[in-house]
Backbone as CSV, one residue per row, in Angstrom:
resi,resn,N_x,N_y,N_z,CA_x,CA_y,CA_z,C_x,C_y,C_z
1,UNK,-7.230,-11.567,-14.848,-6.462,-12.499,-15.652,-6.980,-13.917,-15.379
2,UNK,-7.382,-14.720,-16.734,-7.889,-15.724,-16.074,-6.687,-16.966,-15.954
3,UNK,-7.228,-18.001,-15.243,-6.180,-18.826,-14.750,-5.648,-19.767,-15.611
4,UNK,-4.332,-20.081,-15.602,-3.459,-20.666,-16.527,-3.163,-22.308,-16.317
5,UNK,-4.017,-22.538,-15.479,-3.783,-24.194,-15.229,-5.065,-24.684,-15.984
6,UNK,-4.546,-25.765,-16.256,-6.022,-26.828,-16.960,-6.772,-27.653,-16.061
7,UNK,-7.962,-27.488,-16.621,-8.935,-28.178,-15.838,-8.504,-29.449,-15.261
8,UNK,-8.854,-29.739,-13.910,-8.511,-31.230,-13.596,-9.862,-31.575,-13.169
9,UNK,-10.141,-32.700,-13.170,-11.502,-33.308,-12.713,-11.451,-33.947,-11.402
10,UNK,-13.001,-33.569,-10.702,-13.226,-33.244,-9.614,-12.377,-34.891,-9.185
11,UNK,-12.566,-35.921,-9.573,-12.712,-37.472,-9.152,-10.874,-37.596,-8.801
12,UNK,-10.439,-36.868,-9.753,-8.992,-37.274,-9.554,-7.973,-36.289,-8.746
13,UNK,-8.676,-35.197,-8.168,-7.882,-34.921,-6.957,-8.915,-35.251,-5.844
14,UNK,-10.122,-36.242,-5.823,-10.317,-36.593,-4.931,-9.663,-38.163,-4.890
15,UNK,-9.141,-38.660,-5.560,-8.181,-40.102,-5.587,-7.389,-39.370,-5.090
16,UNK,-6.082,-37.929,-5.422,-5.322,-37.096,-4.431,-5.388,-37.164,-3.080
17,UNK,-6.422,-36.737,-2.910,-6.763,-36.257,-1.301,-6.406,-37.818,-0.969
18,UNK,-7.416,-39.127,-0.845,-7.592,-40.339,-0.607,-5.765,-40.813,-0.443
19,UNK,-5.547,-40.805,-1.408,-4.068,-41.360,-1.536,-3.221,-40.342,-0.472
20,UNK,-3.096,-39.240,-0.386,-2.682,-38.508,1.093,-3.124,-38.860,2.326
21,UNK,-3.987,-38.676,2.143,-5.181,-39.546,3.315,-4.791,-40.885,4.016
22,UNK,-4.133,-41.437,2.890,-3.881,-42.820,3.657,-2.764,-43.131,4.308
23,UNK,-1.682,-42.279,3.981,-0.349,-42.117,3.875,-0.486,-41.363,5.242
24,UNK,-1.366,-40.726,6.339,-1.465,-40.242,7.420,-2.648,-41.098,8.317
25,UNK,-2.844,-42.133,8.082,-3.906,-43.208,8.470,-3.180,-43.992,9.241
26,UNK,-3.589,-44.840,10.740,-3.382,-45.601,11.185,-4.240,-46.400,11.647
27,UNK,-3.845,-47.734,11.407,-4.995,-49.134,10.872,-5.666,-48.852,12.242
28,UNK,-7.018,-49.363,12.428,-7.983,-49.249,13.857,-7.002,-50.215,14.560
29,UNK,-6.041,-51.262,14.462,-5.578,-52.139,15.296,-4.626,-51.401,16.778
30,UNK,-3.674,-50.627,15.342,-2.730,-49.913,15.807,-2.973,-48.818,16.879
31,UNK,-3.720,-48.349,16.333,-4.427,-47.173,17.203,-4.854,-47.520,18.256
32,UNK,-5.776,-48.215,18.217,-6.406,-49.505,19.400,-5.306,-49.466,20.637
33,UNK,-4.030,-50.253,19.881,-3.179,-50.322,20.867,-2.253,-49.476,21.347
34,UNK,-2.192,-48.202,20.277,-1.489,-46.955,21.217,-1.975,-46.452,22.187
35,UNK,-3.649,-46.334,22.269,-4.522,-45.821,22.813,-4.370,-46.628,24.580
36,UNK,-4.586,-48.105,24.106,-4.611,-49.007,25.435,-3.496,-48.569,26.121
37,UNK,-1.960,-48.361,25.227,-0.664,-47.779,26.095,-1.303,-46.789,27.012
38,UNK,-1.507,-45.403,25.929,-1.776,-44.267,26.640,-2.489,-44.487,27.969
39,UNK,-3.768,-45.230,28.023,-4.322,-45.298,29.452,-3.381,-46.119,30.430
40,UNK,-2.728,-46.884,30.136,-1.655,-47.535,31.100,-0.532,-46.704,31.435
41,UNK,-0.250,-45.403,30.553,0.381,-44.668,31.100,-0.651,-43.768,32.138
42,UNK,-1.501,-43.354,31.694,-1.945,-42.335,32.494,-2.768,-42.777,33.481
43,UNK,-2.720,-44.179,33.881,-2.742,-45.105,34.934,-1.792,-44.478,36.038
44,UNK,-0.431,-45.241,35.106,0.813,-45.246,36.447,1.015,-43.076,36.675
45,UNK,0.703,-42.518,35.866,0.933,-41.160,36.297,0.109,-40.682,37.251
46,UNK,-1.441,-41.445,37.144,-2.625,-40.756,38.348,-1.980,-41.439,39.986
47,UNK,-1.280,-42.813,39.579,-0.705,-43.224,40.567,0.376,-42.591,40.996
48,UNK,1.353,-42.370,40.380,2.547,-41.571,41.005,2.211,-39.788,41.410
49,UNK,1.045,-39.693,41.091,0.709,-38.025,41.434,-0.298,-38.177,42.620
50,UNK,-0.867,-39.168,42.770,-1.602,-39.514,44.176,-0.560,-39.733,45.497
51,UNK,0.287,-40.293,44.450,1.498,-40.859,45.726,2.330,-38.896,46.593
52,UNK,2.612,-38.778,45.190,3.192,-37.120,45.561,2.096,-36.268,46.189
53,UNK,0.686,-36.296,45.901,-0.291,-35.591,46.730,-0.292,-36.328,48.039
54,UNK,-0.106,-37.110,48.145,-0.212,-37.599,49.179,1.251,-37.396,50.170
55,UNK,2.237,-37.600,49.686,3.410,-37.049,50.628,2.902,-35.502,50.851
56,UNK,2.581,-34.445,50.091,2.475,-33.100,50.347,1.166,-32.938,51.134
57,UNK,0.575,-33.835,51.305,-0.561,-33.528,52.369,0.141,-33.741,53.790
58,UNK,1.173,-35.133,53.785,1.642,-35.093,55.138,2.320,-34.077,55.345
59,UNK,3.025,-33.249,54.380,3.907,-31.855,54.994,3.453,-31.093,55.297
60,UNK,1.418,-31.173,54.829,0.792,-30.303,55.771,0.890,-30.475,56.960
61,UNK,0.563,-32.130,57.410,0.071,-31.803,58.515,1.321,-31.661,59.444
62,UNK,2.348,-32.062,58.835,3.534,-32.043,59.632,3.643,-30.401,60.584
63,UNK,3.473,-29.607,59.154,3.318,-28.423,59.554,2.028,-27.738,60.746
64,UNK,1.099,-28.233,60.373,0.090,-27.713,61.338,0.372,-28.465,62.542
65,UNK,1.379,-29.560,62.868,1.450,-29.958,64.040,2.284,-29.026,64.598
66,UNK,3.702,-28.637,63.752,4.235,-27.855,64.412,3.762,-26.421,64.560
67,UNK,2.940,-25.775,64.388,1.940,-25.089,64.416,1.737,-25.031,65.371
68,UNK,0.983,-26.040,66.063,0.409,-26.586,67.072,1.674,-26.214,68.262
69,UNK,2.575,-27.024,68.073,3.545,-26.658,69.016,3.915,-25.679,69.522
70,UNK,4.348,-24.669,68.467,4.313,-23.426,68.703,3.507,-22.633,69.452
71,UNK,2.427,-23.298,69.178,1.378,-22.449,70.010,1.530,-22.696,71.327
72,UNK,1.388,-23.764,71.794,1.664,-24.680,73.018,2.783,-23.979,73.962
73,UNK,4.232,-24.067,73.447,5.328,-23.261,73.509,5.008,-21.354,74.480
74,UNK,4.202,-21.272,73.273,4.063,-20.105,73.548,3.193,-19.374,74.965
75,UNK,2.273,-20.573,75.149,1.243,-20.622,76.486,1.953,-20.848,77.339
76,UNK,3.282,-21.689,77.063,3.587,-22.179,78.399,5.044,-21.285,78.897
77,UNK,5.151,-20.168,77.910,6.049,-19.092,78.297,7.325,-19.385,77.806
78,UNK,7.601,-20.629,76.833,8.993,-20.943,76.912,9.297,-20.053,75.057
79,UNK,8.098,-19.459,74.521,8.940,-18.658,73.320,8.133,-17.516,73.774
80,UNK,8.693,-15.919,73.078,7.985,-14.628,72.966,7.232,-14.334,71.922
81,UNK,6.268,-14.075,71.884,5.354,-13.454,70.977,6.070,-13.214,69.680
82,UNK,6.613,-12.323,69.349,7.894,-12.096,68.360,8.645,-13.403,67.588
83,UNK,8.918,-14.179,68.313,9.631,-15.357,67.810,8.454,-16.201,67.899
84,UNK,7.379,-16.027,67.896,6.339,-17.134,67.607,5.987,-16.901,66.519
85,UNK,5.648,-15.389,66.080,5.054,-14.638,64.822,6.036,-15.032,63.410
86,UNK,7.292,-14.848,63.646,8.461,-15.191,63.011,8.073,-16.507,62.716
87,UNK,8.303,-17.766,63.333,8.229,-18.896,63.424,7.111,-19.277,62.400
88,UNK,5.771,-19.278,62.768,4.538,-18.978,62.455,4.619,-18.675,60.949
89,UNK,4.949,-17.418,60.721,4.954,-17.287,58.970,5.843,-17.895,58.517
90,UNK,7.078,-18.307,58.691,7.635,-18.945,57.571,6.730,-20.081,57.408
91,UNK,6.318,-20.758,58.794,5.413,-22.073,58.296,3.805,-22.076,57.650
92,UNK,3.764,-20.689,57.633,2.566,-20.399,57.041,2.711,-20.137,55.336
93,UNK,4.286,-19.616,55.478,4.446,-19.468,53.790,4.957,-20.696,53.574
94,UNK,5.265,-21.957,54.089,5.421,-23.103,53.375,4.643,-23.814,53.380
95,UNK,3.684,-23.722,53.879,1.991,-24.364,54.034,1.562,-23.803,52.568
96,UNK,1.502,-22.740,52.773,0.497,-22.108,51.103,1.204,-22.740,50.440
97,UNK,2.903,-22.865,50.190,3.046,-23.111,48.916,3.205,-24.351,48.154
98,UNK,2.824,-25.497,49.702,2.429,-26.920,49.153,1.436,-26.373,49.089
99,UNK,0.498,-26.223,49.629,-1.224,-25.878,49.259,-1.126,-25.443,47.437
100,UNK,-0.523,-24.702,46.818,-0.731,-23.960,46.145,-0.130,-25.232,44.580
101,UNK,1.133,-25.974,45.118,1.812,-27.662,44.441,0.506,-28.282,44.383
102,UNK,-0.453,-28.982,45.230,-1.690,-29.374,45.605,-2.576,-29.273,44.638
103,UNK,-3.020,-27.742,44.709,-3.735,-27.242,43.559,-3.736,-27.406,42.045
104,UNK,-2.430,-27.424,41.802,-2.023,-27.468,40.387,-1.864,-29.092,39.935
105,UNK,-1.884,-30.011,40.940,-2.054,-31.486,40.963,-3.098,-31.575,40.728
106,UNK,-4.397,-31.174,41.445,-5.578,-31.564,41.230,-6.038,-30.536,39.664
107,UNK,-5.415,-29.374,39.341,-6.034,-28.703,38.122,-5.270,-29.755,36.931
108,UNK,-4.066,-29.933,36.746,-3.455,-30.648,35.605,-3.740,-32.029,35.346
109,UNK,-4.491,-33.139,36.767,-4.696,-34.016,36.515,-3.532,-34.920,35.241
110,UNK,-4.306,-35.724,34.140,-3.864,-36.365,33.110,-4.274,-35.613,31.871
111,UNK,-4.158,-34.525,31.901,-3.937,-33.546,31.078,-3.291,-33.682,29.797
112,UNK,-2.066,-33.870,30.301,-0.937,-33.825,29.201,-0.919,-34.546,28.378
113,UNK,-2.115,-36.019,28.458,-2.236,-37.257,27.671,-3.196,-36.928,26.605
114,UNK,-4.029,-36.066,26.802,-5.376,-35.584,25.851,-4.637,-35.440,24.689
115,UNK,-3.553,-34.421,23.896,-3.261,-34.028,22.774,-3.032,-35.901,21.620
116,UNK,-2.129,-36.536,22.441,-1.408,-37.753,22.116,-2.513,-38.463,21.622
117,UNK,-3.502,-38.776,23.071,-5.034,-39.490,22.512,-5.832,-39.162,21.437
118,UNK,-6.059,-37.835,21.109,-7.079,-36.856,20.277,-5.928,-37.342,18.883
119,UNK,-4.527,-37.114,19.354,-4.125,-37.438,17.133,-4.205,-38.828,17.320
120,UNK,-4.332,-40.341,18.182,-4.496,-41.302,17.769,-5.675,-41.675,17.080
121,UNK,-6.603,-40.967,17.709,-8.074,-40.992,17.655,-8.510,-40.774,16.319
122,UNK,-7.919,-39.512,15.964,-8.085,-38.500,14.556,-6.789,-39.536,13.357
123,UNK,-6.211,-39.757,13.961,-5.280,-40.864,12.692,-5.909,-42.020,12.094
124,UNK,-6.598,-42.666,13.041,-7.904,-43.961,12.532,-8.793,-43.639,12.405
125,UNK,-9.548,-42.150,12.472,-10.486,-41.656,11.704,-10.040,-41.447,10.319
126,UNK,-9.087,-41.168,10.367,-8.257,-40.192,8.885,-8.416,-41.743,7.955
127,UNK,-8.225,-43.152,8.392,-8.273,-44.350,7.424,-9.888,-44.618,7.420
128,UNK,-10.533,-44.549,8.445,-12.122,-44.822,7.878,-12.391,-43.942,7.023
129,UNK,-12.139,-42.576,7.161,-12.901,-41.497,6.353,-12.356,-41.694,4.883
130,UNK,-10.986,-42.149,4.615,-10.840,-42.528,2.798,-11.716,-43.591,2.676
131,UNK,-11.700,-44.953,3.497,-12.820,-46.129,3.330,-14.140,-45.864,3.017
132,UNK,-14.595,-44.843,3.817,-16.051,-44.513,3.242,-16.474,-43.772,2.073
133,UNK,-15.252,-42.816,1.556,-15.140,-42.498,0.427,-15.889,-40.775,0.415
134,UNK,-16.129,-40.645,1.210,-16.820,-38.690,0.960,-15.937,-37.867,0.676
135,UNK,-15.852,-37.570,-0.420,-14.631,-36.387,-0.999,-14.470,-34.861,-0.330
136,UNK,-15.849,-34.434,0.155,-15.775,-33.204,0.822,-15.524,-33.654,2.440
137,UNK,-15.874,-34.854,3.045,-15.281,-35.220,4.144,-13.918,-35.182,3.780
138,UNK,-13.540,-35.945,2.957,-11.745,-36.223,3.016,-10.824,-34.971,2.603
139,UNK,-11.528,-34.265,1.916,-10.939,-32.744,1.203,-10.707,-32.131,3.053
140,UNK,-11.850,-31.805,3.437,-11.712,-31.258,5.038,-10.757,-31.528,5.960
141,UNK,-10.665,-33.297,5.907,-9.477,-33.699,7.101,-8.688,-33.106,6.478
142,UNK,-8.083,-33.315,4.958,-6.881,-32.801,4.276,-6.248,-31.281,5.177
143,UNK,-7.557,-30.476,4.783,-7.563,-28.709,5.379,-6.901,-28.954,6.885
144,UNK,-7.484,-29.379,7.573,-7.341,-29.651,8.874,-5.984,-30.118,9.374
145,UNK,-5.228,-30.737,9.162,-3.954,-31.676,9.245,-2.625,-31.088,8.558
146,UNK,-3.273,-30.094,7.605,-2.148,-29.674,6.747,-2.169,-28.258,6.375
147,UNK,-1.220,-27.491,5.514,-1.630,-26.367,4.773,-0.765,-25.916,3.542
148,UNK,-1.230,-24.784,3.262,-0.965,-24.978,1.772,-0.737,-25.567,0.615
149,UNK,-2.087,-25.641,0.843,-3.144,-26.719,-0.086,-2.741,-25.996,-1.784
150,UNK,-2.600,-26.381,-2.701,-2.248,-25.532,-4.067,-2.698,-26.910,-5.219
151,UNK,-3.327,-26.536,-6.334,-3.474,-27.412,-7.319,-3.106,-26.622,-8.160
152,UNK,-1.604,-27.154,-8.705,-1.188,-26.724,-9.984,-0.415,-28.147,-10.266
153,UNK,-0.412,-28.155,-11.879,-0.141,-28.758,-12.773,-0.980,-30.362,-12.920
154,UNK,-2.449,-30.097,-12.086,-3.169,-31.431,-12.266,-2.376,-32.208,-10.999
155,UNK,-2.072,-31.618,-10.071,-1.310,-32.326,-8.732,-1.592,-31.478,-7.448
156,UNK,-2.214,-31.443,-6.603,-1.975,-31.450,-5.048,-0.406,-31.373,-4.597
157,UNK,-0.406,-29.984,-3.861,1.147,-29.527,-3.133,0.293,-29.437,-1.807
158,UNK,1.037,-30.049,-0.538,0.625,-29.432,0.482,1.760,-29.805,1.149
159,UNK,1.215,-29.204,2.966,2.512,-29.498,4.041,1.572,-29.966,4.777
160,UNK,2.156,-30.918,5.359,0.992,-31.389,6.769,1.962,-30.586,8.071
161,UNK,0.821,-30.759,9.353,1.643,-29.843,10.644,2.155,-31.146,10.925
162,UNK,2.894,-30.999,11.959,3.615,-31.445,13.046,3.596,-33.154,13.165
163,UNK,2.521,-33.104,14.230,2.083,-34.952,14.497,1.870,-35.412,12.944
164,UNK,1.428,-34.922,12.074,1.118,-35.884,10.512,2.402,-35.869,9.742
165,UNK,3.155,-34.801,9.497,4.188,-35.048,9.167,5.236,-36.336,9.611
166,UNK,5.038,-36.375,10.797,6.156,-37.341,11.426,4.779,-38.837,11.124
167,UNK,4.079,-38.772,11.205,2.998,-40.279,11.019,3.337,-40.724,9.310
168,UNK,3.305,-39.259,8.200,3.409,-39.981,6.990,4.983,-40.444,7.136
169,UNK,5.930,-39.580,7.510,7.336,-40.440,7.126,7.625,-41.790,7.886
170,UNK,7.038,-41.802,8.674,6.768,-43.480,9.490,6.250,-44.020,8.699
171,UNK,4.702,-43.824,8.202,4.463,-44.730,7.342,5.224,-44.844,6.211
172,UNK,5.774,-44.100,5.598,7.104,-44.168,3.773,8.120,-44.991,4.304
173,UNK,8.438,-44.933,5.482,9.525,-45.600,5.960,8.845,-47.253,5.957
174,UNK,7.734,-47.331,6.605,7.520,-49.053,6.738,6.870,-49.119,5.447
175,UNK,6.489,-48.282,4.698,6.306,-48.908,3.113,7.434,-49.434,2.292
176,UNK,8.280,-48.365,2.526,10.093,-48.911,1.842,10.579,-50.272,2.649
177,UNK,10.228,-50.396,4.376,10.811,-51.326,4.401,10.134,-53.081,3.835
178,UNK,9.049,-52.520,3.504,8.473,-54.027,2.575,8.426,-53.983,1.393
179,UNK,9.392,-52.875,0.642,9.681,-52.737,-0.467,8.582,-52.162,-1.388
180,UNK,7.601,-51.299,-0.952,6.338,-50.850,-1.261,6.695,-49.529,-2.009
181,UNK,6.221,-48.632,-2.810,6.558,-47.187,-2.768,5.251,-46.990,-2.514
182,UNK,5.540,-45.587,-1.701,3.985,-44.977,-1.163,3.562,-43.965,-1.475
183,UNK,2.497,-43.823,-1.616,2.188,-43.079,-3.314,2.222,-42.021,-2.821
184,UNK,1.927,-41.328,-1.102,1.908,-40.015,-0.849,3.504,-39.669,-1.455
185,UNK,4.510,-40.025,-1.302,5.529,-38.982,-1.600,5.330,-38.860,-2.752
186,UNK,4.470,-39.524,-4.008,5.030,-39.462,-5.058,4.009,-37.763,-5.580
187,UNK,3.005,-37.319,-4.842,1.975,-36.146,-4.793,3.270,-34.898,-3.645
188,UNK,3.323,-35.511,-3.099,3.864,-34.726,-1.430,4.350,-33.150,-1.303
189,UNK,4.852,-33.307,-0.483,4.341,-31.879,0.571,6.209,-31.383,1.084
């Protein structure tokens, strides 16, 4: 069965895409300066997780001193073998399991900041890439950011995910508040 929509031309759902496109764009300024936040956060977090590695190193050694003691104790006849062994593992199972807090400090690092950075990054790409104008570039971010992509009636339907969704209604919102209408809702998703 052949298809029941009319031709639309290539130029004017690439003005579509562009006009979506922009409506999920944030100016290089802006970005700039979310970005500068982000490292000032993940400044004070490498600092406050150095600070916490660093208290859990002293509970090592706290521990291997008393360790130490124990042992000492034990040479000099004032504990039994039995109650040293006892003694001994619990502080051996609370040794591993800062050791093990430790570990997961040094694997998670500033981790958690990468996703936040990567959509600031990709949001002021998303405004150069309409500026430069490549329709199969801008068709792509479109794919990428969103889905269910549909051209019927000579109009673009889509949904954007998550982080773009919440970036275009920020931006509709500071378009309304300078009394602007913004042309993505008037295509939208």
């Amino acid at each position: 069965m052949p298809c029941s929509q009319l031709f639309v031309r290539e130029e004017r759902i690439d003005e579509q895409v562009r006009d979506i496109l922009k409506g999920v764009s944030l100016p290089p300024a802006l970005a700039a300066e979310a970005l500068d936040n982000i490292k000032k956060e993940k400044l004070k977090a490498a600092q406050a997780g150095e600070r916490a590695a660093q208290n859990l190193r002293d509970k090592i050694d706290i521990l291997n001193q008393r360790m130490n003691g124990l042992l000492d104790m034990v040479l000099s006849g004032q504990l039994t073998q039995a109650e040293y062994a006892l003694k001994k593992r619990s502080f051996v199972e609370e040794k591993k399991e800062i050791e093990m807090k430790l570990a997961a400090f040094a694997r998670q690092g500033d981790k958690r900041f990468e996703p936040v950075r990567a959509f600031y990054l990709s949001a002021s790409h998303v405004g150069e890439a309409v500026a430069a104008g490549n329709p199969a570039e801008n068709l792509q971010i479109l794919k990428n950011i969103g889905s269910n992509l549909i051209i019927g009636g000579k109009r673009i339907s889509y949904k954007l995910s998550f982080p773009w969704e919440k970036l275009q209604n920020f931006n509709a919102a500071a378009a309304a508040a300078k009394g602007e209408k913004a042309i993505f809702e008037i295509w939208g998703g």
